[in-house]
TIZAKE-228398 format. One line per 2 residues: their letters; for each residue y, z negated, x negated of C-alpha. Coordinates in Angstrom, 3 decimals. Example, Ala and Ser with C-alpha at 12.3 -4.5 7.8 and 13.67 -1.06 7.14 Angstrom:
% residues 2
AS) -4.500:-7.800:-12.300 ~ -1.060:-7.140:-13.670
% end
This chain:
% residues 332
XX) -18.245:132.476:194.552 ~ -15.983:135.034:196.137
XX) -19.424:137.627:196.034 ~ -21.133:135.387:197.559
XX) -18.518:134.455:200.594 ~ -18.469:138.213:200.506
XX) -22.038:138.604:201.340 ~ -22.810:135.860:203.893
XX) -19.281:137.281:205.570 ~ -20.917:140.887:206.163
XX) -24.409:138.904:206.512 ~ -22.845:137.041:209.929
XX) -21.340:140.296:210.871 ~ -24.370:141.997:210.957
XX) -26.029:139.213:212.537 ~ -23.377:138.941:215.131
XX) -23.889:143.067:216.182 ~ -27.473:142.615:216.101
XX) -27.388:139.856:218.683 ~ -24.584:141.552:220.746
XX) -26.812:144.549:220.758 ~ -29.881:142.461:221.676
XX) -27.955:141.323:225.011 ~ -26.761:144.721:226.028
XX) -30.408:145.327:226.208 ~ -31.678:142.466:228.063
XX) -28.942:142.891:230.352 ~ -29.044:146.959:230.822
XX) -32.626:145.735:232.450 ~ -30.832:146.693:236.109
XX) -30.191:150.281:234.886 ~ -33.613:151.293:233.436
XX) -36.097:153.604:234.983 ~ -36.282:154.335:238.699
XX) -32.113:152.560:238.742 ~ -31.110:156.532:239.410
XX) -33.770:157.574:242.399 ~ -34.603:161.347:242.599
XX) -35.370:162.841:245.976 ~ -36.754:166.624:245.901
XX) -34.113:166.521:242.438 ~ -31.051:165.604:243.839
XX) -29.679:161.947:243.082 ~ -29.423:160.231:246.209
XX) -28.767:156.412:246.092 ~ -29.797:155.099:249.646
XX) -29.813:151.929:250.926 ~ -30.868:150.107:254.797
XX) -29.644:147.845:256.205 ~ -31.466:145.381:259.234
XX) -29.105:144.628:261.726 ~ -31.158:142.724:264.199
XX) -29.572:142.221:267.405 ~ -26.531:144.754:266.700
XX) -26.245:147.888:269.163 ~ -26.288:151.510:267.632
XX) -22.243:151.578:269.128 ~ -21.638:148.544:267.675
XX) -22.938:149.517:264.019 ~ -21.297:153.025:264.053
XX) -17.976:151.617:265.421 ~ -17.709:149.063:262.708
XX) -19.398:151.123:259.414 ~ -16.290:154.256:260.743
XX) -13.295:151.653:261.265 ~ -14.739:150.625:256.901
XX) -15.103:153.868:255.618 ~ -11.814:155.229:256.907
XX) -9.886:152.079:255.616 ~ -11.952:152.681:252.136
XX) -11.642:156.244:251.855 ~ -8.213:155.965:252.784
XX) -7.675:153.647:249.632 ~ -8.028:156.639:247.171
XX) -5.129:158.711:248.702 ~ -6.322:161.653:248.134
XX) -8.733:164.061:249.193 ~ -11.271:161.527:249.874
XX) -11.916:161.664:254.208 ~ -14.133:161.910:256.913
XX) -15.736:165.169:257.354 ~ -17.975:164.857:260.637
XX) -18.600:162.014:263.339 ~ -21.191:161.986:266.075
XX) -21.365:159.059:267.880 ~ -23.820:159.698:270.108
XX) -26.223:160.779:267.266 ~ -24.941:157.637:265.005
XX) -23.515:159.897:262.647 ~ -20.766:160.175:259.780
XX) -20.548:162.088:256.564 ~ -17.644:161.613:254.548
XX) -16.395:162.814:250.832 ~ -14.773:161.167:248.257
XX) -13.133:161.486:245.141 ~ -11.738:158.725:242.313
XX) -11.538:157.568:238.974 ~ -13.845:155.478:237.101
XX) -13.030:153.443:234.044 ~ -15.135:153.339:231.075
XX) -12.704:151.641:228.945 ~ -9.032:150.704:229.229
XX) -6.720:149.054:226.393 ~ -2.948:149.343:225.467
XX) -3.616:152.299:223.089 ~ -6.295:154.336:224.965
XX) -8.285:154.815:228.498 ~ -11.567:156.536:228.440
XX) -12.425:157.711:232.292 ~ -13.989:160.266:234.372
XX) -12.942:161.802:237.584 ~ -15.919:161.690:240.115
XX) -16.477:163.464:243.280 ~ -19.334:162.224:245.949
XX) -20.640:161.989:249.618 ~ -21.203:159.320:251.881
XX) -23.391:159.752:254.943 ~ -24.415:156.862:257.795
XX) -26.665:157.293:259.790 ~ -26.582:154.527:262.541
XX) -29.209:153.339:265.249 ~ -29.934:149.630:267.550
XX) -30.621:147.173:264.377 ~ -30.585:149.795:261.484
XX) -28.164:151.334:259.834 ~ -29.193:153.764:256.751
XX) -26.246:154.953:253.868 ~ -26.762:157.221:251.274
XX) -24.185:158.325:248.569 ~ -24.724:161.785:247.090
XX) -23.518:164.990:245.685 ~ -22.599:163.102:242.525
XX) -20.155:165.000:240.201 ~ -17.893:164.288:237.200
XX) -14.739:166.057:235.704 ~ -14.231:163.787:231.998
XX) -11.465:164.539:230.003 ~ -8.837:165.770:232.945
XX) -11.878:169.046:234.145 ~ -12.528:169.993:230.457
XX) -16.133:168.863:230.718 ~ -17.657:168.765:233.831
XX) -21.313:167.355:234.899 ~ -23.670:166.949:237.828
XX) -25.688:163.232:238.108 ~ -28.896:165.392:238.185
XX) -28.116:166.815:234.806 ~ -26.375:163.169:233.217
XX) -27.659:160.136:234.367 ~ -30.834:160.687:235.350
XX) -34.492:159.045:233.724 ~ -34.921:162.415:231.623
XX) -31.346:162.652:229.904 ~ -30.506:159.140:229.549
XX) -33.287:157.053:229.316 ~ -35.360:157.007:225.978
XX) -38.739:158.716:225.803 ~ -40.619:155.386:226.558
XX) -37.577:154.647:229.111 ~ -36.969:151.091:227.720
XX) -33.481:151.893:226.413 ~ -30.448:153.537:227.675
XX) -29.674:156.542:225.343 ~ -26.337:156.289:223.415
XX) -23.062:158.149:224.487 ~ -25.096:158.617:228.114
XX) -24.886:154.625:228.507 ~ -21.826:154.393:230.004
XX) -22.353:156.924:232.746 ~ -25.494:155.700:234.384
XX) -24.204:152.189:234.188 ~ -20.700:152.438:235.758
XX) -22.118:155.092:238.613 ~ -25.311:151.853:239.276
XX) -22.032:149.659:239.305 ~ -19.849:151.809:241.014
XX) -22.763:152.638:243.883 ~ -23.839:148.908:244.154
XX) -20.398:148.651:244.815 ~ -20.182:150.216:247.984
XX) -23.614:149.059:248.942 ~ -22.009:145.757:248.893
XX) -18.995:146.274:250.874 ~ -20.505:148.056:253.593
XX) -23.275:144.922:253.571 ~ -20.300:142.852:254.199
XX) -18.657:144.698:256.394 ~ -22.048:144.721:258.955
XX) -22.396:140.683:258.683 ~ -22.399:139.273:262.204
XX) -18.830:137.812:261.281 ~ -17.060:140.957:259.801
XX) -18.744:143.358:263.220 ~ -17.268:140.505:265.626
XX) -13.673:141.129:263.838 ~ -13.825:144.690:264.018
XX) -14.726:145.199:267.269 ~ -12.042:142.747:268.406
XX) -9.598:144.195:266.683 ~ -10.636:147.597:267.667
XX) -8.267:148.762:270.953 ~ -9.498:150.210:274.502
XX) -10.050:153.416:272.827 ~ -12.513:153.063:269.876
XX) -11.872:154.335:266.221 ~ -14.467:156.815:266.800
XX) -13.080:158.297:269.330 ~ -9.940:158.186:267.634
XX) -11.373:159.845:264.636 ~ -12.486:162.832:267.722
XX) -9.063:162.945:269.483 ~ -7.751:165.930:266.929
XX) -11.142:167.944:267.884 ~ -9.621:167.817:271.615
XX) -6.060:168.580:270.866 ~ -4.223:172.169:271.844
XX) -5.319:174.950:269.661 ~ -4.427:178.888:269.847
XX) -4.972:181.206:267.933 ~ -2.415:183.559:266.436
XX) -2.239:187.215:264.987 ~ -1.572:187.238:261.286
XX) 1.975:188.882:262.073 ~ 3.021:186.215:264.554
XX) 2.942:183.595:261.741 ~ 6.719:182.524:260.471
XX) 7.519:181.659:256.757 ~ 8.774:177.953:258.558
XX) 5.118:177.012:260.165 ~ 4.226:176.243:255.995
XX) 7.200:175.131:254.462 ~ 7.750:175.461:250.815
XX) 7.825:172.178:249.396 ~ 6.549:170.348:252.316
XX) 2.586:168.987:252.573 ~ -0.298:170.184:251.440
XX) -2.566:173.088:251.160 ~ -6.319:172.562:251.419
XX) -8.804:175.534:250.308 ~ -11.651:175.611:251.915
XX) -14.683:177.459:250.280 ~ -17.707:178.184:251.981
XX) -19.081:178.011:255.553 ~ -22.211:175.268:255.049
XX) -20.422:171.781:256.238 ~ -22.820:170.194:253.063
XX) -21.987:172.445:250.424 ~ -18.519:173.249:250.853
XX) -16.140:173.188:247.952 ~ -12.571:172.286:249.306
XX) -9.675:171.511:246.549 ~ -5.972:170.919:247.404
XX) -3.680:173.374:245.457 ~ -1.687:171.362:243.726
XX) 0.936:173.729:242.963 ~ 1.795:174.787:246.441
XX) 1.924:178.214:248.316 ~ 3.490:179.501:250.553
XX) 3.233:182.516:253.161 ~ 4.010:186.242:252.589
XX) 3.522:189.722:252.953 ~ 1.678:192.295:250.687
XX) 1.758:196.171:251.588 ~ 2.618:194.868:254.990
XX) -0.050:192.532:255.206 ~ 0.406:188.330:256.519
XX) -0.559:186.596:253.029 ~ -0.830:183.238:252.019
XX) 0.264:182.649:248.666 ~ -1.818:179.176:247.045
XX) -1.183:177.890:243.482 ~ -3.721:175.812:241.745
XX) -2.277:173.830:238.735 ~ -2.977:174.796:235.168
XX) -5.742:171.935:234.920 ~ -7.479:172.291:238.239
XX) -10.984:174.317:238.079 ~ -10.868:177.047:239.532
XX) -14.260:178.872:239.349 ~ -15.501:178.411:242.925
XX) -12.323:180.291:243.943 ~ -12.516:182.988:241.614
XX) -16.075:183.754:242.690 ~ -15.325:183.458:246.482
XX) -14.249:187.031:248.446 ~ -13.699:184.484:251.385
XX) -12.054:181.543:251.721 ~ -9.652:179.159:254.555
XX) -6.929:177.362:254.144 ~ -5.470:174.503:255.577
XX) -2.181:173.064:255.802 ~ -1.528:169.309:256.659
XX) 2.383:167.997:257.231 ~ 3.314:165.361:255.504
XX) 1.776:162.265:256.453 ~ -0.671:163.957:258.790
XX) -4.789:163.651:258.717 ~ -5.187:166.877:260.299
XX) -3.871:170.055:259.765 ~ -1.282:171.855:261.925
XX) -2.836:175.385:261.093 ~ -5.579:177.120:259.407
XX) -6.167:180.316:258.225 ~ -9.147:182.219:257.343
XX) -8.178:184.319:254.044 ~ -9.872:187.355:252.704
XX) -8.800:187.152:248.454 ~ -6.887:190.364:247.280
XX) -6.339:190.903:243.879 ~ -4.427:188.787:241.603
XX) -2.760:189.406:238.661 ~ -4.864:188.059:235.117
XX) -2.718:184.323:234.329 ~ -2.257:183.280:230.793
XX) -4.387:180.506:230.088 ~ -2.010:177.191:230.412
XX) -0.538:178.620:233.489 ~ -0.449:177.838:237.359
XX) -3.247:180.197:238.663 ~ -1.864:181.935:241.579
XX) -4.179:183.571:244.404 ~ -3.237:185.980:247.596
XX) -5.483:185.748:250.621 ~ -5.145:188.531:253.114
XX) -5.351:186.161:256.682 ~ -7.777:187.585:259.077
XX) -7.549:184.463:261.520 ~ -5.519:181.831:262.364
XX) -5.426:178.836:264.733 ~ -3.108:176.735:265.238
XX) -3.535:173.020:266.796 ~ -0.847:170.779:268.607
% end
C-alpha cells in the first residue's frame, strides 16, 4: 500500500513538472525568434511611436523631462549624454540591476549597462535601446547581448525553445526593454504631454539640460590647480575613456583620488575598487577625468590625463592609477 502511495506520489510529481514545463513553453512564445532584432550585428531594440498632431518641440520636451526623471531613478551613473533640440535629439546611458531571482536565502542578478537614444520629429518619435552589456556575479563574468541573448546562442537549433541556463537572460532583457517601451508610450499619450508641458516653466527642460554647456569655463595650467579644487573625500571622480561620444567607456572610481605631484609633475591620483573592471583603463595611454561636487550633475573641472606608470597591485586590492594632466578646464 505504502509502494504504491509511493509511486502515484512521484507519478503526480512528475506530472506536475511536466505540465509546469509545458506552460513555460507556451508562454516563452513572446521571446522566440526575431524577440532579440539584429541590425548589421548589434542588438538594437527599436520602437516608433505615431504621435499625430504633436509638434517635434512638444515630443522632445516631454520624452527629455521622462528620461531625466527615469535615469535619475538609478542614482548612479545612469544620465544624459547629448541633447539637440533643434535636431530632435537625445542619447542617454544607463546602468542597473536586474533580478533573476530573489528569496530570503539567495538573489541571483546581473548588473547591466545600456543606451537610450530619441530621435524626435512633428508626429513621430523613434527610441532605440542599445549597447547592451552585463557584469553577473559582482564583474566576474561579463557578456555582450550580441554574444548572450541572441537567436544563435539561446534559441534551439529549430528556434522553438529557449536554451537552458540562457533562458533567463533573453527573457528579463524582452521584459526589461518592453518595459521602457511602455513607459515612454505613456509618457507621449495626449494626457501625460499636456501635464508635462504645463508643468514645464518659462524656460524648458531642454534648455535646462543646455544651460551647463553655456556656463563660465577657463582653462588652467596643470600647476595652477590646488589640492582644495578636488577634495579628498568629497564627490566623485568620473574617468572618461575614449574620444568617440558612442563608444566611450566612462566608470566612476569608486575609491576616490585625489590630486598630486610626481617628479614635479600636476597628477591626478584615481582609485578604482578591488571589484571594478578595470581593463579599458589599463589599455588606455589617454584618458579625462571628471570631478562632480556633491550633489552636482555637472562637473566643476576636468582634466585630460596622460597614464604614467603604476606600480603592479596585488590582486584583491584598490587599483590605483597616476595621470600626468595635460589640460584642464574649469566651469562656473
Amino acid at each position: 500500500m505504502v509502494n504504491n502511495l509511493t509511486k502515484m506520489a512521484a507519478g503526480l510529481i512528475c506530472l506536475f513538472i511536466s505540465l509546469t514545463a509545458m506552460a513555460q513553453e507556451q508562454n516563452d512564445t513572446r521571446y522566440l525568434e526575431g524577440a532579440v532584432p539584429l541590425v548589421n550585428g548589434k542588438v538594437i531594440f527599436s520602437h516608433e511611436y505615431s504621435l499625430k498632431g504633436m509638434s517635434q518641440d512638444e515630443i522632445y520636451d516631454s520624452v527629455l523631462a521622462w528620461m531625466e526623471q527615469r535615469l535619475k531613478k538609478n542614482e548612479n551613473n545612469s544620465r544624459i549624454l547629448y541633447t539637440n533640440k533643434e535636431k530632435g535629439q537625445i542619447i542617454g546611458i544607463g546602468e542597473e540591476w536586474i533580478v533573476f531571482k530573489k528569496s530570503a536565502l539567495s538573489l541571483d542578478r546581473t548588473f547591466i549597462t545600456y543606451q537610450l537614444t530619441v530621435t524626435c520629429q512633428p508626429n513621430v518619435c523613434n527610441f532605440s535601446i542599445e549597447k547592451i552589456r552585463y557584469e553577473y556575479r559582482e564583474g566576474e563574468e561579463k557578456y555582450t547581448a550580441e554574444d548572450w541573448i541572441t537567436d544563435k546562442y539561446a534559441l534551439n537549433k529549430s528556434k522553438t525553445k529557449l536554451v537552458r541556463g540562457l533562458a533567463k537572460w533573453r527573457r528579463k532583457t524582452i521584459d526589461f526593454v518592453d518595459t521602457y517601451f511602455n513607459q515612454l508610450g505613456e509618457v507621449l499619450s495626449p494626457e501625460s504631454v499636456q501635464t508635462v508641458q504645463q508643468a514645464l516653466p518659462s524656460t524648458t527642460a531642454s534648455e535646462q539640460k543646455t544651460v551647463p554647456q553655456q556656463t563660465t569655463q577657463h582653462e588652467l595650467k596643470p600647476e595652477e590647480l590646488t589640492t582644495d579644487m578636488i577634495p579628498v573625500g568629497t564627490g566623485k571622480l568620473v574617468i572618461v575613456i575614449g574620444t568617440d561620444l558612442f563608444n566611450q567607456t566612462i566608470m566612476t572610481a569608486n575609491s576616490g583620488g585625489s590630486l598630486g605631484e610626481v617628479d614635479g609633475k600636476a597628477v591626478i591620483f584615481t582609485i578604482l575598487s578591488p571589484e571594478q573592471p578595470h581593463t579599458a583603463l589599463d589599455k588606455a595611454s589617454e584618458y579625462n577625468v571628471r570631478f562632480y561636487p556633491n550633489g552636482a550633475t555637472q562637473p566643476s573641472i576636468e582634466l585630460q590625463c596622460r597614464k604614467m606608470p603604476s606600480p603592479e597591485v596585488p590582486e584583491g586590492m584598490p587599483r590605483t592609477y597616476v595621470g600626468e594632466i595635460v589640460k584642464a578646464i574649469a566651469f562656473q
